[in-house]
MARDREN-349257 format. One record per residue (C-alpha): x, y, z; residue in three letters. Coordinates in steps of 0.05 Angstrom, whole numbers, plus 32768, in hexadecimal, padded with zeros to 4 digits. Layout:
     xx     yy     zz   residuo
      X      Y      Z       ALA
...
***
This chain:
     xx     yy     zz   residuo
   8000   8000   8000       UNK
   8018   804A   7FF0       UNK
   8036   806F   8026       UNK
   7FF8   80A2   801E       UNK
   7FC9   806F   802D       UNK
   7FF1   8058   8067       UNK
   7FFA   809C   8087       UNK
   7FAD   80AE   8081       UNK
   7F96   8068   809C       UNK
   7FC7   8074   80D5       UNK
   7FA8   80BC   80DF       UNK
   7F61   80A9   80DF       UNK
   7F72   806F   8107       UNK
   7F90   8092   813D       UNK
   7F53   80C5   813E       UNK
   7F19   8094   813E       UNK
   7F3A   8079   8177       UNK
   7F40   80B4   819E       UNK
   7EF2   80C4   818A       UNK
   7EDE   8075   81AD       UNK
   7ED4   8095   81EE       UNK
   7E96   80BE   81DC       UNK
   7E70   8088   81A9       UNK
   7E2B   807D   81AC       UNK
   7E00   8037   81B7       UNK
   7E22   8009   818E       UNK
   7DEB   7FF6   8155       UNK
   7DDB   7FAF   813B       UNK
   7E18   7F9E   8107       UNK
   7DF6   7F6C   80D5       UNK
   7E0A   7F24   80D4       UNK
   7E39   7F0A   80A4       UNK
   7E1C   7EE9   8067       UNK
   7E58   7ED6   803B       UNK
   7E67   7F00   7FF5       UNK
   7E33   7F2A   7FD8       UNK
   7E35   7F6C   7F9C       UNK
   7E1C   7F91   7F6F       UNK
   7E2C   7FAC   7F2B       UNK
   7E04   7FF1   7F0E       UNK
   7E11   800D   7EC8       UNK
   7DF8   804F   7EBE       UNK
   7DE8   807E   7E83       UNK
   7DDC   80C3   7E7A       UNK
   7DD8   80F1   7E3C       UNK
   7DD5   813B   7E3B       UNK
   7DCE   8180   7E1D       UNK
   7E0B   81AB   7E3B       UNK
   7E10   81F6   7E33       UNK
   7E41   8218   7E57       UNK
   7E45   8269   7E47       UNK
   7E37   827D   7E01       UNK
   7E72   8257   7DE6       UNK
   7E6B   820E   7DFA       UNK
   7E2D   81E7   7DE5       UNK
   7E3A   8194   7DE2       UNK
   7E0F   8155   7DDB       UNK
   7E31   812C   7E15       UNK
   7E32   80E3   7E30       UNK
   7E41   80C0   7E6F       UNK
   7E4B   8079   7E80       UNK
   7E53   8060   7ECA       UNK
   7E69   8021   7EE1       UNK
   7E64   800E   7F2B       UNK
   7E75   7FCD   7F53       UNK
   7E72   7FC2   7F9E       UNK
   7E8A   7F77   7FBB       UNK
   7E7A   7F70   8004       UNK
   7EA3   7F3D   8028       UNK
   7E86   7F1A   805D       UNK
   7E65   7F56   8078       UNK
   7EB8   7F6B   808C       UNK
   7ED1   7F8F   804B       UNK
   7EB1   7FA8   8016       UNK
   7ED1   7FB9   7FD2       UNK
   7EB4   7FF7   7FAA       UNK
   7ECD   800D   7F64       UNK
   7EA8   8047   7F2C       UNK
   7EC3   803F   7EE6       UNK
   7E9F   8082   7EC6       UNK
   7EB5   80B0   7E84       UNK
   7EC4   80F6   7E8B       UNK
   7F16   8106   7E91       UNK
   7F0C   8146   7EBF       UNK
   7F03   8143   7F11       UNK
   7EB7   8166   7F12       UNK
   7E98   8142   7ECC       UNK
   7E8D   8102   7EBD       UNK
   7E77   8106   7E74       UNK
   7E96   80F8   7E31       UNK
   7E88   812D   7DFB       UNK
   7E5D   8114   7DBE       UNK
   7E55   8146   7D8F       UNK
   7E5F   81A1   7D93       UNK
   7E25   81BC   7D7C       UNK
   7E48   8201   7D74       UNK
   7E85   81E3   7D47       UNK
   7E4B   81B1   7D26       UNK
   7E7F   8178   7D32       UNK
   7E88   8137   7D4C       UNK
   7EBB   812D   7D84       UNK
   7EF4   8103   7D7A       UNK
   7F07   80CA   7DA2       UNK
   7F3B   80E0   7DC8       UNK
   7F4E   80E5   7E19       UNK
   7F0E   810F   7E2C       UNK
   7EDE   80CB   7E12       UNK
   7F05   8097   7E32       UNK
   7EF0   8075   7E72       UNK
   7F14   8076   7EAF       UNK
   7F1A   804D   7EF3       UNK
   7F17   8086   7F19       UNK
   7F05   806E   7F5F       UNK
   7F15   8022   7F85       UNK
   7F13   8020   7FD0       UNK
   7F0E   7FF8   800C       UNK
   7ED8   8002   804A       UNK
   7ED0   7FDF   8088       UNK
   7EA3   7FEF   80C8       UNK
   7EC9   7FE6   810D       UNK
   7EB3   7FF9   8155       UNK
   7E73   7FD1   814F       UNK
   7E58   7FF0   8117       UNK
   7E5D   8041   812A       UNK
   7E9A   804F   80FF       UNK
   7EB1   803C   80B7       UNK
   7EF7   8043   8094       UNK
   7F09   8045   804C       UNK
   7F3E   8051   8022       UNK
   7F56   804D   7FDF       UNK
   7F3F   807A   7FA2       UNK
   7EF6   8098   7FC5       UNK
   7EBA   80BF   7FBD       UNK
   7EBA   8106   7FCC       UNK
   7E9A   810A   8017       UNK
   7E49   8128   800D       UNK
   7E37   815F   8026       UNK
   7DF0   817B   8045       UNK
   7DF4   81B8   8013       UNK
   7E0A   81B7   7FC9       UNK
   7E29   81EC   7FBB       UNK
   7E75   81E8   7FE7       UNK
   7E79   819D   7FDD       UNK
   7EAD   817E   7FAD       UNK
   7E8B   8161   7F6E       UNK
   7E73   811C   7F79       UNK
   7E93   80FD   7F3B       UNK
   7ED3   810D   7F59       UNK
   7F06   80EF   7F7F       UNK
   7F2B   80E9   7FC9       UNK
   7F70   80C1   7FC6       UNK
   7F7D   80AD   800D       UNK
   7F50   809B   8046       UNK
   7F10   80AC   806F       UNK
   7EF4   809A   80B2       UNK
   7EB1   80A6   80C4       UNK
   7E9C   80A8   8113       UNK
   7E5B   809B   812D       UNK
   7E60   80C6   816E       UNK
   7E37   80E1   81A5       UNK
   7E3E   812E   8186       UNK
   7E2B   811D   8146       UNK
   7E52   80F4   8101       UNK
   7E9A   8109   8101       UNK
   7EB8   8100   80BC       UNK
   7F0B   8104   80AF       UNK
   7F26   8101   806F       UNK
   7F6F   8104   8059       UNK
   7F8F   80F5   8013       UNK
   7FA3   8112   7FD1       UNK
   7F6C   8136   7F9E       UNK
   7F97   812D   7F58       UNK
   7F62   8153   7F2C       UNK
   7F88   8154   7EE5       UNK
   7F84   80FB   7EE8       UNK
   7F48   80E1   7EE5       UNK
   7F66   809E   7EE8       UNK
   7F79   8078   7F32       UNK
   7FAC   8058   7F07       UNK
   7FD8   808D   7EF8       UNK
   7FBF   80B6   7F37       UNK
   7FEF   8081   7F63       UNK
   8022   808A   7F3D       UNK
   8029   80D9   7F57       UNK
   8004   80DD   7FA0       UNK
   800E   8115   7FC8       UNK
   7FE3   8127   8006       UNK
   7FC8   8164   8004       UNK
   7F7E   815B   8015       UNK
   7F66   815E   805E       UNK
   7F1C   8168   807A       UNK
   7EFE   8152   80BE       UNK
   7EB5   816B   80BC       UNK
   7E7E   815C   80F6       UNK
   7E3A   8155   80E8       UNK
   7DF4   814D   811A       UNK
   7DB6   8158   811E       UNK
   7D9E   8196   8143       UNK
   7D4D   81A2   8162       UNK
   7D28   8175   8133       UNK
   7D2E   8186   80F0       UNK
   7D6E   81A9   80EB       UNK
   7DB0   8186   80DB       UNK
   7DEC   81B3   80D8       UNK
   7E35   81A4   80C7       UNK
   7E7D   81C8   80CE       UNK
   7EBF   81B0   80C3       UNK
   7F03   81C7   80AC       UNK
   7F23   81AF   805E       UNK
   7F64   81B6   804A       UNK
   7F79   81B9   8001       UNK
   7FC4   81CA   7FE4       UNK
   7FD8   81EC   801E       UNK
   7F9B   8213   802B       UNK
   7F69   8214   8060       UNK
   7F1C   8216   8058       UNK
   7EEA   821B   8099       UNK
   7EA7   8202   8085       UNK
   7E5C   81F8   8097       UNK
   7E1B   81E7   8079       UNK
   7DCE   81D8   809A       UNK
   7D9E   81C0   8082       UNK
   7D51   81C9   8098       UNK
   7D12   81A3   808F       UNK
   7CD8   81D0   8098       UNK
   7C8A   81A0   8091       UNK
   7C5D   81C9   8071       UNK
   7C27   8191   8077       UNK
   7C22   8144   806F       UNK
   7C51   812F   803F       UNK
   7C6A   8176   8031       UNK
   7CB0   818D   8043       UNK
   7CE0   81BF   8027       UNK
   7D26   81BD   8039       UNK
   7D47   81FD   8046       UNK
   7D9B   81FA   8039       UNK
   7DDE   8221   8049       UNK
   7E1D   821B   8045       UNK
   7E5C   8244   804A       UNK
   7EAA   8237   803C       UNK
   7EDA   826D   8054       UNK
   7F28   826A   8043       UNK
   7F4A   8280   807F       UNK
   7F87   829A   805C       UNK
   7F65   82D8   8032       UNK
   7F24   82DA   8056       UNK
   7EFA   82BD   800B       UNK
   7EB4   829F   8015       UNK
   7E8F   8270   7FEE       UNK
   7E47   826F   800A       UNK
   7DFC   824E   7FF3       UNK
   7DBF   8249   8009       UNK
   7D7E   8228   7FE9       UNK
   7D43   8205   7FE0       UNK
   7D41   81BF   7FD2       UNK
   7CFD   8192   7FCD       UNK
   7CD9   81D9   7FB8       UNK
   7C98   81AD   7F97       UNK
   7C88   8199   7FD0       UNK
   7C66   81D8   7FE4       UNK
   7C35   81CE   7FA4       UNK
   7C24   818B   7F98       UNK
   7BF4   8163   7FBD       UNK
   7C23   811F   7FC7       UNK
   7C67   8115   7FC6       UNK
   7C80   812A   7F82       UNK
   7CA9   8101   7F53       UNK
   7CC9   8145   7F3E       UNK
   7D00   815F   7F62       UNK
   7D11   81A9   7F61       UNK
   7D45   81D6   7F86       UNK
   7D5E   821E   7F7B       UNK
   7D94   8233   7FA4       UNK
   7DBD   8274   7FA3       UNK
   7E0A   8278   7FA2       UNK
   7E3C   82B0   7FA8       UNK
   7E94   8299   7FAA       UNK
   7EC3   82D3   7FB7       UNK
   7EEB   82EC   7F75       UNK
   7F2C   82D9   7FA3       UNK
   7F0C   8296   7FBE       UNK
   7F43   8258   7FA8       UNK
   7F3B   824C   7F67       UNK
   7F54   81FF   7F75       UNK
   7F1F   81F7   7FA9       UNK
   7EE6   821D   7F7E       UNK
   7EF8   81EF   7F3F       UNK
   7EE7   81B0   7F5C       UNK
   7EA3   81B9   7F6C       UNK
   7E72   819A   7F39       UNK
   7E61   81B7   7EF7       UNK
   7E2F   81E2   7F09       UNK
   7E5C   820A   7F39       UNK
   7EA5   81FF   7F29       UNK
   7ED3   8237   7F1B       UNK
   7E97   826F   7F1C       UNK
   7E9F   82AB   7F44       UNK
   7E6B   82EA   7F5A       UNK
   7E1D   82D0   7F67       UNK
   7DF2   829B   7F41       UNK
   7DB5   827E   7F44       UNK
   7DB0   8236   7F38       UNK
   7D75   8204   7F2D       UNK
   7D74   81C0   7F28       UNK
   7D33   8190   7F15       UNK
   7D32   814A   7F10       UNK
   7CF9   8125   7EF1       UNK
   7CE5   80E3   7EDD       UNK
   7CDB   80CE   7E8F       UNK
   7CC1   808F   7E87       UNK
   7CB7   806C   7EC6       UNK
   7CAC   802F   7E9E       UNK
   7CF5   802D   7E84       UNK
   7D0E   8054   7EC0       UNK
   7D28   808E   7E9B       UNK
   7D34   80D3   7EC5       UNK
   7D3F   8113   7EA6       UNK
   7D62   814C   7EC9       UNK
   7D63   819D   7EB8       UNK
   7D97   81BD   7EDB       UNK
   7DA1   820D   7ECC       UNK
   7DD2   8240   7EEA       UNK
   7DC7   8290   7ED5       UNK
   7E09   82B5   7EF6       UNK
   7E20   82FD   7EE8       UNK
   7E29   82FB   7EA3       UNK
   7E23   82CC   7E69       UNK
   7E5C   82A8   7E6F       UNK
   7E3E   8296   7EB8       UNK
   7E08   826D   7E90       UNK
   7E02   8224   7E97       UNK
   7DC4   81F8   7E81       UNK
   7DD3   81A9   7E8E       UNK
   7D8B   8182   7E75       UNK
   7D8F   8136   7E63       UNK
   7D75   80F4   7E7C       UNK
   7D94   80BD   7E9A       UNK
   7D82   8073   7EA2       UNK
   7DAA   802F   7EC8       UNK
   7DA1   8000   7E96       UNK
   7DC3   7FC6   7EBF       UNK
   7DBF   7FB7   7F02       UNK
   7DD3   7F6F   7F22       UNK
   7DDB   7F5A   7F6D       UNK
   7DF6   7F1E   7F7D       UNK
   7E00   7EFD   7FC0       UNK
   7E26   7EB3   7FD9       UNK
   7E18   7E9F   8016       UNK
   7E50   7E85   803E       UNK
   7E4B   7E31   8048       UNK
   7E48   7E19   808E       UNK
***
């Protein structure tokens, strides 16, 4: 194993153990039932238009497999297209140039995550390491993109003050491929965030990242407010400040916004939320957000709508539409996307 890996494991290690003191309950950890995954294969096409000089027909293609081991280890991998940290789609054709894209680096696939995760201290904590997912976040707009990637290791702490999350590893954003990503690690990624719930519908997080050298102090909430039966709105925030310049990033929103009109809970899902990043805010840490934030500065507006198609097929179309300063702030995402394999598969173990 890399040194990386070895240093972060150690790390995490060291502070899950010092957290053991102030776990909750223990909860139920499932029985072992010998080997069981799944494989998923994934496909979505879309209409990109970025500014008033970028307009492509664009495909993506995700593989995932998860192996669980005796209910000790399990293996996870994502095999996906798209060559750049925050996208995950191939360009097809540019509308604007009337050509077809050649097959080249940007419509290749990639490996681009395979890690290991295991549950210890009865269940209340997990580790994993390897080539990860970006860690979710409450709020949308400060969190890395999801189709990105976290070389290293993460624990995550069930404990009596809420879920305490520490990451440490490398973020290589120019190679989309784990393969050549080991071959040039380098830790400069850092974030312990705690999250818990607060009154009764409120759910608030902070934490601290660390990226290249810089520091970032961070929060986010998030706020369920029942209109009625079967009608809630969720109200969200979030702010990233960079200690060394003073820079903000902040958000806030309004996610599940249907539910305020429709009489059952809708199939549609709709959220506007409103963003404003500091001209002087990292432009390493702004550019690996997801598309429809990265590298922006000033204010935007930004709604996002997903919808199903054909329920029969199990096609869902999305819509998702920034309007920023100026033109070149626009960005309209709309496509559909559909799994069009899916297999589980389970062996029991033999007595």
């Amino acid at each position: 194993m890399k040194p990386i890996y070895l240093a972060a494991i150690t790390t995490l290690s060291l502070s899950a153990t010092v957290t053991h003191a102030q776990l909750v309950a223990p909860s139920p950890t499932p029985a072992p039932n010998g080997v069981s995954g799944n494989i998923t294969l994934i496909n979505q096409d879309r209409l990109m238009e970025a500014g008033t000089t970028k307009r492509f027909i664009q495909s993506n293609i995700t593989l995932k497999g998860s192996i669980d081991l005796n209910g000790i280890i399990q293996i996870n991998t994502i095999v996906q297209t798209g060559n750049t940290f925050n996208v995950g789609y191939n360009n097809i054709y540019d509308t604007k140039k009337n050509e077809f894209s050649t097959f080249g680096a940007d419509t290749k696939l990639y490996l681009k995550k395979l890690n290991l995760k295991t549950k210890f201290m009865d269940g209340n904590a997990t580790l994993s390491a390897g080539a990860m997912d970006t860690r979710t976040s409450i709020a949308q707009t400060n969190s890395l993109s999801s189709v990105g990637w976290v070389d290293g290791a993460r624990a995550d702490i069930k404990t009596d003050i809420g879920m305490m999350t520490i990451t440490a590893g490398d973020i290589n954003a120019a190679q989309p491929s784990m393969l050549d990503r080991v071959k040039n690690e380098n830790l400069n990624y850092f974030e312990i965030t705690l999250s818990r719930k607060m009154f009764d519908k409120m759910l608030f997080e902070g934490g601290v990242e660390s990226l290249e050298g810089k520091t970032f102090i961070e929060s986010a909430s998030k706020y369920d407010i029942e209109i009625a039966a079967n009608k809630v709105i969720k109200l969200v925030a979030d702010a990233k400040l960079e200690t060394d310049n003073g820079a903000i990033k902040v958000g806030v929103g309004v996610q599940d916004i249907l539910s305020l009109i429709s009489k059952r809970i809708s199939d549609v899902k709709l959220s506007v939320n409103y963003e404003y990043v500091s001209k002087d805010f990292s432009s390493s840490m702004n550019k690996l957000a997801n598309t429809m934030h990265t590298g922006y500065t000033g204010g935007a507006v930004v709604g996002m709508l997903q919808y199903p198609v054909s329920k029969k097929y199990g096609i869902t179309g999305y819509t998702n539409v920034r309007v920023g300063n100026d033109a070149a702030d626009f960005r309209l995402e709309t496509g559909f996307a559909k799994t069009i394999f899916n297999k589980s598969f389970k062996k029991k173990t033999q007595n």
